[in-house]
Structures are given as structure tokens and as C-alpha cells.
C-alpha positions in Angstrom: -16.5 12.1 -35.0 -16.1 14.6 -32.0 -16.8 18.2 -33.1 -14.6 21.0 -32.6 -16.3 22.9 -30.2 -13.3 24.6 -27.8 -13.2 24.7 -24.3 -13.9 22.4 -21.7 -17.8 21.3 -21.7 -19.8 19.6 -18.5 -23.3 18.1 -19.0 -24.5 16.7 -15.8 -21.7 14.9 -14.4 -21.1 13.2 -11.6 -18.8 11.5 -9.4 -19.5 9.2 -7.0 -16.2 7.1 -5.2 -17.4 4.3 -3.2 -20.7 5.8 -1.4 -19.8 8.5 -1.5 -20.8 11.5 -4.4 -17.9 13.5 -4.7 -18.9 15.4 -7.6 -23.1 15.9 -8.2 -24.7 16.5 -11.6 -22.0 19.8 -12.4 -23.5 21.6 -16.3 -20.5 24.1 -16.8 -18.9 25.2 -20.4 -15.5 26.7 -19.5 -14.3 28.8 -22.5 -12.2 31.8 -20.9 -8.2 31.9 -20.7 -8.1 32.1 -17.2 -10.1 30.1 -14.8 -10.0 29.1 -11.2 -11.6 26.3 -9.8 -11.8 27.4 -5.6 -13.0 25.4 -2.6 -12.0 23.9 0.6 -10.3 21.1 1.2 -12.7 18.1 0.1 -14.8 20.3 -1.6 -13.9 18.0 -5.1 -11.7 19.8 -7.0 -8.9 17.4 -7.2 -11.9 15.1 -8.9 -12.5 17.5 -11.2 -9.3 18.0 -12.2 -8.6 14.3 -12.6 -12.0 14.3 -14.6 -11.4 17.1 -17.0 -7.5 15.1 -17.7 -9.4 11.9 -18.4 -7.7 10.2 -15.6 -11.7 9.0 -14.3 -14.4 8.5 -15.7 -17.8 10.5 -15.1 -20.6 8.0 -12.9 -23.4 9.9 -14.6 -23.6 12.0 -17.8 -20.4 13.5 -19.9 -17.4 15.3 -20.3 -15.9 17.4 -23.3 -12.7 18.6 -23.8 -12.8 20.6 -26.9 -15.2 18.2 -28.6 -13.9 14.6 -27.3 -14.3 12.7 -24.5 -10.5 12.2 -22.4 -11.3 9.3 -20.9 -11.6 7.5 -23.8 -9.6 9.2 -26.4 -6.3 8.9 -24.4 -4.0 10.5 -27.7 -6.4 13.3 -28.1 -6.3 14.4 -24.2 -2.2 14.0 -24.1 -1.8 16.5 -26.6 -4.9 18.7 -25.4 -4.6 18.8 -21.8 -1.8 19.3 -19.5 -1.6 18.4 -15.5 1.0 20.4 -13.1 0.2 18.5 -9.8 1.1 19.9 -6.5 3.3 17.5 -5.5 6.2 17.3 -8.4 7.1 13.6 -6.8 3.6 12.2 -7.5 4.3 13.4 -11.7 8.2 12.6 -12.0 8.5 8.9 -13.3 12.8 8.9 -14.4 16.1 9.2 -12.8 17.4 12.0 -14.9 15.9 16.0 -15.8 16.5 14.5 -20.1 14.9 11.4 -19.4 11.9 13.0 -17.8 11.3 15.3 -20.5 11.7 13.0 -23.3 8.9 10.9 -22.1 5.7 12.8 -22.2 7.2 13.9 -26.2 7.5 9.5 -26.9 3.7 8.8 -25.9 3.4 11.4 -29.0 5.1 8.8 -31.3 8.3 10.4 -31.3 11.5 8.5 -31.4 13.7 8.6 -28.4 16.5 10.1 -29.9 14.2 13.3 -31.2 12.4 13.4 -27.5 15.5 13.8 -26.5 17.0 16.3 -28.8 13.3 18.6 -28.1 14.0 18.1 -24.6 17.6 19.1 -24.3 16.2 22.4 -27.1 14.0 23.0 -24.5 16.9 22.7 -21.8 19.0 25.2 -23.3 16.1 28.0 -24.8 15.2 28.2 -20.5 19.1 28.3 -19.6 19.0 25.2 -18.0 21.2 22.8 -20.6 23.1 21.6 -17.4 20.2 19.9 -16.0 20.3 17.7 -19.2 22.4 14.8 -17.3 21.4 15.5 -13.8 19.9 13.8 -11.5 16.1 14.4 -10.4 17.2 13.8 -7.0 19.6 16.6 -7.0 16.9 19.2 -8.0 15.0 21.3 -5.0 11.5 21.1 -4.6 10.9 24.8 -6.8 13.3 23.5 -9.5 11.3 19.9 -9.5 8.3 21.7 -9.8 9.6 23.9 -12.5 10.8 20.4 -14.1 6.9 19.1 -14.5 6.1 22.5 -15.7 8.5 22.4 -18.5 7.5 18.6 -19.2 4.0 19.8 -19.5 5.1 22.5 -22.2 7.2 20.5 -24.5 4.2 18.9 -25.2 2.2 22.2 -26.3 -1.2 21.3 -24.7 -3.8 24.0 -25.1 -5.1 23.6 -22.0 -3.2 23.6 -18.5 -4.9 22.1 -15.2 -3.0 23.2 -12.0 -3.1 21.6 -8.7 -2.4 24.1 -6.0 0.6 25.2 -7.9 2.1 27.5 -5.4 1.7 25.5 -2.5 4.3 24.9 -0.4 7.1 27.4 -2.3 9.2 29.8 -0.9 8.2 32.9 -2.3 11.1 33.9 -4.4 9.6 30.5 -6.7 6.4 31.6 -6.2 7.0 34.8 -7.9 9.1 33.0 -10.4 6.3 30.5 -11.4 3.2 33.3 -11.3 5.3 35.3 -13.6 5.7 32.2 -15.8 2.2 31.5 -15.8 0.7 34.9 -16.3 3.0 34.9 -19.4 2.2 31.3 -20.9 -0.7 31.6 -23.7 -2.9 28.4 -22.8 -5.3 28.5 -21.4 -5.0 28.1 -17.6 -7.7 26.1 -15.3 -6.1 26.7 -11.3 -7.2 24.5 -8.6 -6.9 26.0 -5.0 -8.2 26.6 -1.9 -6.6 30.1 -1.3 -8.1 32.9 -2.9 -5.3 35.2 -3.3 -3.9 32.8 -6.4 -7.0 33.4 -8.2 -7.2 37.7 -8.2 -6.4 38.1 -12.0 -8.7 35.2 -13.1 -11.6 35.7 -15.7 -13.7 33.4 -14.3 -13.7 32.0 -10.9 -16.0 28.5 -9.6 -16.5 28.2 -6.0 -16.9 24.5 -5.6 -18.5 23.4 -2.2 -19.4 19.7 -1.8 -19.2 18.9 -5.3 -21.5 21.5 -6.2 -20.9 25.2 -7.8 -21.8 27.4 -5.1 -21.2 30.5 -7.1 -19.8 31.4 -10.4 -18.1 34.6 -12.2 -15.6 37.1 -11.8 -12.7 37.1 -8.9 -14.3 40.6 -8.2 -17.7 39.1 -7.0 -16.7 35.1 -6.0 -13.9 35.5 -3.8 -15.9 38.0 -1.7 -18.5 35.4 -1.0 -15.9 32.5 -0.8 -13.4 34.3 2.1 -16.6 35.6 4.3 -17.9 31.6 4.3 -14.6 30.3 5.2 -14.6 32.9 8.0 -17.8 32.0 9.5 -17.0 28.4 9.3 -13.5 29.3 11.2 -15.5 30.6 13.2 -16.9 27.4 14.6 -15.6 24.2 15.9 -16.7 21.9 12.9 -13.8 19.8 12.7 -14.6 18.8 16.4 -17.1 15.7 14.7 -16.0 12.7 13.0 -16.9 12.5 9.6 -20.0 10.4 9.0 
């Protein structure tokens, strides 16, 4: 039987896809409310993301959200762990804003018809029961976005994993979004590569080639995370191929 240990709990694990070792023996216990995971692009924090969901496994040692492993208890991490992925085309799966909603609530075990009356509760508590019927299609990019958020919530996960949630928003959904997240009571595990998103964290990773190059407070991480990034702009590293 799992234990009940909260939080999210890393012991030695590692990822390696194809040759490659994306993520390299990371020991990390991840208990605060707010948490941001930062690092450059290929630094490994969409692998850790996936691995903390249960969407991969680990290649060497173990992963523990709040007492069981998500890779293999699949019912346990639906209702534990929630994913908002940067890109609300790669999460949406049905043709209509009901439909989507309804689906995450039936891998639950509940009937159709009372995914759909949660969803369309949900709909109308946000002031969005006109979206019931509508297409997916007919939704901007903020208001798709906001779609997967709200799918996430109906099915009261207490942990939320965001991919680079604010990317590519215009800032009046931006603001709306932060102010949504700021106010939700999971706990919230952000994954981004720009430090501003992270200023109100309690605990802030710097992940740099699948390692944890630093750890702790915004206040003392992000520091050390911009002035690296500004001595590597200052060079012409991309100029290489990649080995």
C-alpha cells in the first residue's frame, strides 16, 4: 500500500531518451504551494513535467506523488495531478467546449450524462454557460487555453503542473490567467524559462542539463539564473551543431 506522504518525492531518477540522459539522478521532495521549475530551453523540464504526471517512466530509481507511483497507478495520478500544457491544441481531444469537459470527469467513472451536467455547472459558476454547445474551433487561443484550465479543475487535482502557461498570450489573458492562478488553492508546480513568471514562488529549481543547478527562494535563484543566461547571450553558442 503507498503511504500518504504529501507532496511530490524524487529519489535518484533519471531519464535517459534514446542516448541521450535527459534527466540525471535528480533527489528532490517538493512540498511548498508554489513551485517553479526554471531552465532553458532543453534544460529537461518538459521531462519532468511529463515524469511527475506519469506520462514516462523513470530509467533509474523512483518517483512519488503523494505516496504512489503515477506511472503505474494511472486512477490515483488522474485525480492527483493536473497538466495545463502550453499549447491548448496538443490537450483538447472533442469537437465541442461540453464535450471536452465531460471527458476528463468520465475516466473518474462518472456517467456521461453527470460529466456533462458538472461540466455545464462549471460552465455557468465561470459565466461561460454559452460555450456549452460551441465549437472548440470557434474559441481564441486565451479562451482555449482557459478551456484546458477549467478541464483540469473539474477534476479537483491537488496538484497543478504548468507548461509555460503564459506563453504566447496577449497580455490582457495573461493578467487574466496569473490572477486565476494566484487565487486557485492547489498547489501549483510552473514550468518556464522566463524568470519574471516565477517572482511570487516559494521555491524556485533552476534546472540546467537535467541537473538542479540551484535551489530556493525566487529572491536568491532567479538572480543566479538571469546573470548565466546573460553571459551565455553573450556568446555565440548556438553557432555549433549539436553533438
Amino acid at each position: 500500500m503507498p503511504d500518504a506522504t504529501p507532496g511530490l518525492c524524487m529519489k535518484t531518477a533519471s531519464v535517459r531518451l534514446g542516448n541521450r540522459l535527459v534527466l540525471d539522478g535528480l533527489n528532490l521532495s517538493l512540498t511548498e504551494n508554489r513551485i517553479g521549475i526554471l531552465g532553458r530551453n532543453g534544460s529537461g523540464k518538459t521531462t519532468f513535467l511529463r515524469l511527475i504526471a506519469g506520462l514516462i517512466v523513470p530509467s533509474e530509481g523512483e518517483v512519488r506523488v503523494d505516496g504512489f507511483d503515477p506511472f503505474k497507478d494511472r486512477k490515483a495520478a488522474l485525480a492527483a495531478v493536473g497538466i495545463l500544457f502550453q499549447n491548448p491544441d496538443h490537450q483538447i481531444l472533442f469537437p465541442t467546449v461540453e464535450e471536452e469537459l465531460a471527458f476528463g470527469l468520465a475516466q473518474l467513472s462518472l456517467t456521461q450524462g453527470e460529466a456533462l451536467a458538472r461540466a455545464n455547472a462549471m460552465l455557468a459558476h465561470e459565466g461561460r454557460a454559452h460555450w456549452a454547445k460551441a465549437p472548440v474551433t470557434s474559441l481564441s487561443q486565451g479562451q482555449r487555453h482557459y478551456l484546458c484550465l477549467l478541464s483540469v479543475l473539474l477534476m479537483e487535482p491537488r496538484t497543478i503542473l504548468l507548461d509555460e502557461p503564459l506563453a504566447g498570450l496577449d497580455l490582457p489573458t495573461q493578467a487574466r490567467l496569473s490572477r486565476r492562478f494566484a487565487a486557485l488553492p492547489q498547489r501549483l508546480i510552473t514550468i518556464t524559462h522566463d524568470p519574471a513568471v516565477l517572482a511570487d514562488a516559494d521555491r524556485v529549481l533552476w534546472l540546467e542539463a537535467g541537473r538542479i543547478a540551484a535551489d530556493g527562494p525566487p529572491a536568491q535563484v532567479i538572480p543566479a539564473f538571469t546573470a548565466e543566461m546573460a553571459r551565455i547571450g553573450e556568446q555565440d553558442a548556438d553557432a555549433d551543431l549539436a553533438s
